[in-house]
C-alpha positions in Angstrom: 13.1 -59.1 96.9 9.9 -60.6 98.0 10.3 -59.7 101.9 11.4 -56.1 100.7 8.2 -55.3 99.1 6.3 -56.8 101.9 8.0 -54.6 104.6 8.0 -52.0 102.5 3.9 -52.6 101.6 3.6 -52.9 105.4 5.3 -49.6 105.9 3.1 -48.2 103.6 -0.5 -49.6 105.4 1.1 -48.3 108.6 1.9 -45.1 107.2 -1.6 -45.1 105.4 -3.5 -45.9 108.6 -1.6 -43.5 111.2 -2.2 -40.6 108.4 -6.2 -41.2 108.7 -6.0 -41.4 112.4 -4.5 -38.1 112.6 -7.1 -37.0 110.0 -10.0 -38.2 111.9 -8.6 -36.5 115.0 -8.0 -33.4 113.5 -11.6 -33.3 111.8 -13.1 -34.4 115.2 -11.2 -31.4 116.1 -12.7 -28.5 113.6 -15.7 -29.9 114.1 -15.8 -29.0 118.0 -14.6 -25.8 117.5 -16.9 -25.2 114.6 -19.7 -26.4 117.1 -18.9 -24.1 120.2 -18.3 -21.1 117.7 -22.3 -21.7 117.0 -23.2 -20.9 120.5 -20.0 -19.4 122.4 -17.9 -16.3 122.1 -14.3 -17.4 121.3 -11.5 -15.0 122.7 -8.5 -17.1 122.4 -5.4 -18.5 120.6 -5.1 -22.0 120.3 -3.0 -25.2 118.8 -3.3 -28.7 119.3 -0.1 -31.2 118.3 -0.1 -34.8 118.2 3.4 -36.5 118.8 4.8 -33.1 119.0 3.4 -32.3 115.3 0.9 -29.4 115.5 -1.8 -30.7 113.9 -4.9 -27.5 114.4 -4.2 -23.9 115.2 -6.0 -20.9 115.1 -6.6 -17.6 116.7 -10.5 -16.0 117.2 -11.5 -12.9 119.0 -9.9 -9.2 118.9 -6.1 -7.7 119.7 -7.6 -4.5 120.3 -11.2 -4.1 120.0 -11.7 -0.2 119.5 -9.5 -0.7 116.6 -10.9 -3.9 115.3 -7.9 -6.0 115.0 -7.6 -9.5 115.6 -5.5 -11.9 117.4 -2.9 -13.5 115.4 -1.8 -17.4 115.3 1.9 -16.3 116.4 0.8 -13.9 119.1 3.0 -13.4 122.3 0.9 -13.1 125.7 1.9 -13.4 129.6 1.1 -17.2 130.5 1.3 -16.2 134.2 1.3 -19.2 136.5 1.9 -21.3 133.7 5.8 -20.2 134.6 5.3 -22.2 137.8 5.6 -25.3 135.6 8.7 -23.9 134.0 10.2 -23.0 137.5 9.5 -26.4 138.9 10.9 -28.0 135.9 14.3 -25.8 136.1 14.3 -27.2 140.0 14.0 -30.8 139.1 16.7 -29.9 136.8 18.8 -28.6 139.1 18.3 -31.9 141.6 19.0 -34.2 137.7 22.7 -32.2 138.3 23.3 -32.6 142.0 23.3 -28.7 142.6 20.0 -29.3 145.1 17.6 -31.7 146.5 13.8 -31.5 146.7 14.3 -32.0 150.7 16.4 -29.5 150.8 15.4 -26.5 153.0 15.0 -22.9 152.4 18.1 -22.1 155.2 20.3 -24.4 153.3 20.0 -23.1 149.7 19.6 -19.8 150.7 21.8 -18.5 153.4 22.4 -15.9 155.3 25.2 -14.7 153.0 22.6 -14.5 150.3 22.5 -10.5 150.8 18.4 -11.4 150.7 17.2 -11.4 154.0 17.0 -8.3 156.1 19.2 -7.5 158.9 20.8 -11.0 157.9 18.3 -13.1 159.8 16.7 -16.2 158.8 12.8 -16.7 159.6 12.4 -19.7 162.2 10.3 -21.4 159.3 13.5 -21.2 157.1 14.8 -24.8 158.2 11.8 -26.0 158.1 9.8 -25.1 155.2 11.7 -27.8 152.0 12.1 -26.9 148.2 9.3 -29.8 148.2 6.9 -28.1 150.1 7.5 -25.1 148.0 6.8 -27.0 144.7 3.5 -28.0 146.4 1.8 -24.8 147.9 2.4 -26.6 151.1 5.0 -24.6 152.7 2.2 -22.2 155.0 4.5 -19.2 154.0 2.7 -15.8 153.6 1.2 -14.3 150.1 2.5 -11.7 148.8 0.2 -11.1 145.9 -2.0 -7.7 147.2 0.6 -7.1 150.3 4.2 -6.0 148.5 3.8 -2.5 146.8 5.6 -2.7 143.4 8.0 0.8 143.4 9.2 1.6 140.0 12.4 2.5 140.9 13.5 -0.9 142.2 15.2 -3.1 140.5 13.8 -6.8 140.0 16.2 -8.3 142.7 14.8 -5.3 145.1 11.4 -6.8 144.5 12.6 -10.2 145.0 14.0 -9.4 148.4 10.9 -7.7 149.1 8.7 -10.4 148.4 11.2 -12.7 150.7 11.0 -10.6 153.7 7.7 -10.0 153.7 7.1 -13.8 154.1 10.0 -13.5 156.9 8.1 -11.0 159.2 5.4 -13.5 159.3 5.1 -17.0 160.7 4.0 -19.5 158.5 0.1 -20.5 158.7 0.1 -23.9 159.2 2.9 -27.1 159.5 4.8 -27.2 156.5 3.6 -30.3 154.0 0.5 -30.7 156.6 -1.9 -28.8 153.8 -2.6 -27.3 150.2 -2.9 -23.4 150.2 -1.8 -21.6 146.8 0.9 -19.7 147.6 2.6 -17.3 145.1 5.6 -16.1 147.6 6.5 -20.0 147.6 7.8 -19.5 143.4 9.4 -16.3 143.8 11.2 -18.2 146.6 11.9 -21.3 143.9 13.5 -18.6 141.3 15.9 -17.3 144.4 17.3 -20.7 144.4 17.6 -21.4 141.2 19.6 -17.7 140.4 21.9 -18.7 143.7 22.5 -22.6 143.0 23.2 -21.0 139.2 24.8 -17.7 139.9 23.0 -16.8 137.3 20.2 -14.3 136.7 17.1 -16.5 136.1 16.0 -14.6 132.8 19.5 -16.0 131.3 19.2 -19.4 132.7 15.6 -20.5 131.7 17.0 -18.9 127.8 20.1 -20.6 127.9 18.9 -23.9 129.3 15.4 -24.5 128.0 14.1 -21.7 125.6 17.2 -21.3 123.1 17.9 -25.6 122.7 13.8 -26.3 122.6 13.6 -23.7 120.0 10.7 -21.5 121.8 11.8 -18.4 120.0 8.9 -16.2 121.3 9.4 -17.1 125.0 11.1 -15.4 128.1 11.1 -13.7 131.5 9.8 -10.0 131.3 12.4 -7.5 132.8 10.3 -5.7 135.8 10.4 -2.7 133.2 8.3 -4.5 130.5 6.0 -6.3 133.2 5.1 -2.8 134.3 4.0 -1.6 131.2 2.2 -4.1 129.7 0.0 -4.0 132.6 -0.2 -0.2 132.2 -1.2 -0.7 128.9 2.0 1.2 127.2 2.9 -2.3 124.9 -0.2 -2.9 122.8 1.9 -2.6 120.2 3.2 -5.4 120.8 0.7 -6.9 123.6 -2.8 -7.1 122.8 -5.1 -4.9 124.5 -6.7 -6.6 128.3 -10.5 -6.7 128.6 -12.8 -7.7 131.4 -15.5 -9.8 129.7 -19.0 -8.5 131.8 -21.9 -11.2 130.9 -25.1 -9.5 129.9 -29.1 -10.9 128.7 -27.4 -11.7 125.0 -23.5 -11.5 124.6 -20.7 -10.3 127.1 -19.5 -6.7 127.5 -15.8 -6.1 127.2 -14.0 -3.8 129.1 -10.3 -2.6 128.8 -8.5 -2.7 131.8 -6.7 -0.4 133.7 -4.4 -1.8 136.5 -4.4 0.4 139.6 -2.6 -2.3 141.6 0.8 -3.5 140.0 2.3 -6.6 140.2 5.5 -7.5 140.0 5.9 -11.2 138.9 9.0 -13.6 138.5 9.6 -17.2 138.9 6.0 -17.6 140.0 4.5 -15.8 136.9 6.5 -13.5 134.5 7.0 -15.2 131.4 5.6 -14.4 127.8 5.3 -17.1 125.3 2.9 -18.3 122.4 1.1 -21.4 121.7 3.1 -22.7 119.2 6.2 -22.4 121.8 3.9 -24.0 124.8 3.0 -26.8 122.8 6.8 -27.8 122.3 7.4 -27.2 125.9 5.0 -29.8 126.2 6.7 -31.9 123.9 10.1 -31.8 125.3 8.6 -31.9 129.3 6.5 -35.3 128.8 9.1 -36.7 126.4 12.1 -37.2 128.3 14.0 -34.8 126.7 14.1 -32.0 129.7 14.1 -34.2 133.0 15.6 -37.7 133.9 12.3 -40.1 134.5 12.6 -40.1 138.4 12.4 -36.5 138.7 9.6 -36.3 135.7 7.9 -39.0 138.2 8.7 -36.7 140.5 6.6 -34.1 138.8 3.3 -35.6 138.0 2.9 -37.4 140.9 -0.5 -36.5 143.0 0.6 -35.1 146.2 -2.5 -33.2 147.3 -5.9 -33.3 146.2 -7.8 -29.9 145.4 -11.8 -30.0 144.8 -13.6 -26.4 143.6 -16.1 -25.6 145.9 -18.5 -24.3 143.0 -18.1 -26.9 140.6 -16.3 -30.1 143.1 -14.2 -30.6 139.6 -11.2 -32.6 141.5 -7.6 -32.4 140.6 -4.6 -33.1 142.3 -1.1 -30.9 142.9 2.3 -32.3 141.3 5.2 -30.2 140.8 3.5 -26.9 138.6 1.5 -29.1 137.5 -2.3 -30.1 137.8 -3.7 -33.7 137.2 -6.9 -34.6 136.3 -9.0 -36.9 134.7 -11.5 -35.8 131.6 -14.7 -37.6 131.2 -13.0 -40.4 129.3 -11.0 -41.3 132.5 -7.8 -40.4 130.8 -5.1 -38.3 132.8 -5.0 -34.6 132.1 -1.7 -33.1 133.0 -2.1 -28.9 133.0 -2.0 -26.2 134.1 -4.7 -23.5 133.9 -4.0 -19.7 135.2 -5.4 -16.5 135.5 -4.8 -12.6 135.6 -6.2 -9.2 134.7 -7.3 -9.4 131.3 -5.1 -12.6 130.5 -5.5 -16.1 131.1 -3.3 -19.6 129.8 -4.0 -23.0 129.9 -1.1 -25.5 128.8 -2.5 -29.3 129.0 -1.0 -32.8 128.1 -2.6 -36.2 127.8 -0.1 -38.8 127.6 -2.6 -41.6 126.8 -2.8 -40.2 123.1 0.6 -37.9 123.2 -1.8 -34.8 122.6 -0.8 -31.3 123.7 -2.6 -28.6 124.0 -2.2 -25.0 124.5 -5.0 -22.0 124.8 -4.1 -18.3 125.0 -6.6 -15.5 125.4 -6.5 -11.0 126.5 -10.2 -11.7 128.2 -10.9 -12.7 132.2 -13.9 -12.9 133.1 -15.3 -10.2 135.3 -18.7 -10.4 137.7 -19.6 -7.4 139.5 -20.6 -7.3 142.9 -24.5 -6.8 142.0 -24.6 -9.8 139.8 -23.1 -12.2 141.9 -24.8 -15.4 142.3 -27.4 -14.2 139.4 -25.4 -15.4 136.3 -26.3 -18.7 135.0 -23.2 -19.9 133.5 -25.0 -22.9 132.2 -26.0 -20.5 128.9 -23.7 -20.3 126.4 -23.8 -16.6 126.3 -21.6 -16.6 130.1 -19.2 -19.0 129.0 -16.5 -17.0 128.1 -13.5 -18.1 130.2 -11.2 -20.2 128.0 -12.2 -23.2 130.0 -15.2 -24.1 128.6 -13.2 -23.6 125.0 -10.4 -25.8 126.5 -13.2 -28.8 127.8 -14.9 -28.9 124.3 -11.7 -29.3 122.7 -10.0 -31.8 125.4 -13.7 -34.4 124.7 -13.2 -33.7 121.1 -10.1 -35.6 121.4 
């Protein structure tokens, strides 16, 4: 009876102990958002989970400013390049099944008999440019982003195939796995593979695999359709209204957008999710639970290093992901993106098993006559999500 009550007193002081930790943590928390509220314009959605227990959330700024409503906790936004992490995972997944291999090259997973490639020719780059070198941005392939013209009339395979032979008709930039360049045409080629390994339509994969069992109820794959109109602005009732955020002399100037040049994205940037639902992708990614650990390995490890030329922040490519290291000198896994009017930024540090996951309708905008004349060391011009995201990530 004796030992009982002293494992069960034990229990109790561990129990006691982890419960204040999470408290501190979660106070340390508040209080950093509390103190960048002071000085900074919050635009964003936001939650924070330890061990896969969400442990602050919140949402700040406006859904739709000219009718002053306000962002929700549960509110679904495009995470754009944020699905590059997804598509890499499902890849990784594929090669955890034997249905592919990372060294496998373009020509062997996606043949002639395809249907994809015009006049059924294969580029000359095709055998040499690897699903590796895809994962990467190291493949030299063209980008399509600004160069495919999105028809409404096509269907989302049309688009696909477009996107394809548009990096066919040109020859690749540089020897493939010889350099980093960011290459969106590299995904859409990823999701290709994935929908012909599967014979499955990638939408219906990514629900049936990951979304459904993980429980992300509020995440998926836009249909070309929806894409479309949410950048036309014909969903805010369901999508919250995209602004340009212009800095000024005393707080930023918020302007709706309207999209002239549509884009059509897919494996390299069409899904919608929340942060509730990002934050238990996290969980299931860095917890064994999606990937065998030699393909999770795999993903995280730091193939090619990438330094900003206007702040030399340094971080280093995996597999859709980004490492890092914060000021603590503790590894950042994430993954930060950026559209019209929408930006993401889905981070992990597996020293403390904390997620994080930041959602916000507002991209920064500069115009050409103020170029090189903001001082985004004020608060005031501080509005991308990043410098939310960096005050919360030290505050941990």
């Amino acid at each position: 009876m004796y030992i009982i009550k002293t494992i069960i007193s034990i229990f109790l002081l561990v129990m006691a102990v982890e419960a204040s930790a999470v408290d501190e943590l979660k106070s340390n928390i508040l209080n950093s958002i509390e103190n960048f509220a002071e000085s900074h314009k919050i635009q964003a959605v936001y939650a924070v989970s330890e061990k896969g227990k969400i442990i602050v959330s919140g949402a700040q700024g406006f859904y739709n400013l000219e009718e002053n409503q306000r962002l929700n906790l549960s509110q679904i936004m495009p995470i754009l390049s944020v699905t590059k992490q997804i598509t890499a995972t499902a890849i990784l997944y594929l090669q955890d099944k034997g249905l592919l291999s990372t060294n496998d090259s373009v020509a062997k997973l996606l043949p002639v008999s395809t249907g994809l490639w015009q006049d059924n020719h294969l580029p000359k780059w095709a055998d040499k440019v690897t699903v590796h070198h895809l994962l990467t941005h190291s493949s030299g392939i063209a980008e399509y982003i600004w160069n495919v013209k999105v028809d409404n009339k096509q269907t989302g395979r049309d688009v696909v195939k477009s996107v394809i032979n548009f990096a066919a008709e040109r020859p690749i930039e540089f020897e493939p796995g010889s350099n980093y360049k960011y290459c969106n045409t590299g995904y859409v080629l990823l999701g290709a593979i994935i929908e012909q390994v599967t014979k499955r339509n990638l939408d219906e994969f990514l629900k049936k695999e990951f979304f459904k069992p993980l429980g992300m109820k509020n995440t998926f794959l836009l249909s070309l359709e929806e894409a479309i109109k949410i950048q036309k602005g014909l969903l805010v009732h369901k999508y919250p209204v995209r602004y340009y955020a212009i800095p000024s002399s005393k707080s930023p100037k918020f302007m709706p957008i309207n999209n002239r040049e549509l884009h059509a994205p897919h494996a390299d940037g069409g899904i919608v999710s929340n942060v509730e639902d990002l934050v238990k992708w996290n969980d299931a990614l860095h917890h064994g639970k999606i990937l065998s650990n030699k393909s999770y390995q795999q993903m995280v490890h730091p193939y090619f290093k990438i330094v900003d030329k206007q702040t030399g922040y340094a971080s280093y490519a995996g597999y859709g992901i980004y490492i890092a290291k914060i000021h603590s000198g503790k590894l950042f896994y994430h993954y930060p993106s950026s559209g019209f009017g929408a930006r993401c930024d889905a981070g992990y540090i597996p020293k403390d098993d904390i997620s994080l996951a930041i959602m916000s309708n507002v991209t920064l905008y500069v115009p050409d006559e103020m170029v090189g004349k903001v001082d985004f060391r004020k608060p005031e011009n501080q509005i991308d999500i990043s410098y939310f995201r960096d005050a919360l990530v030290e505050s941990l």
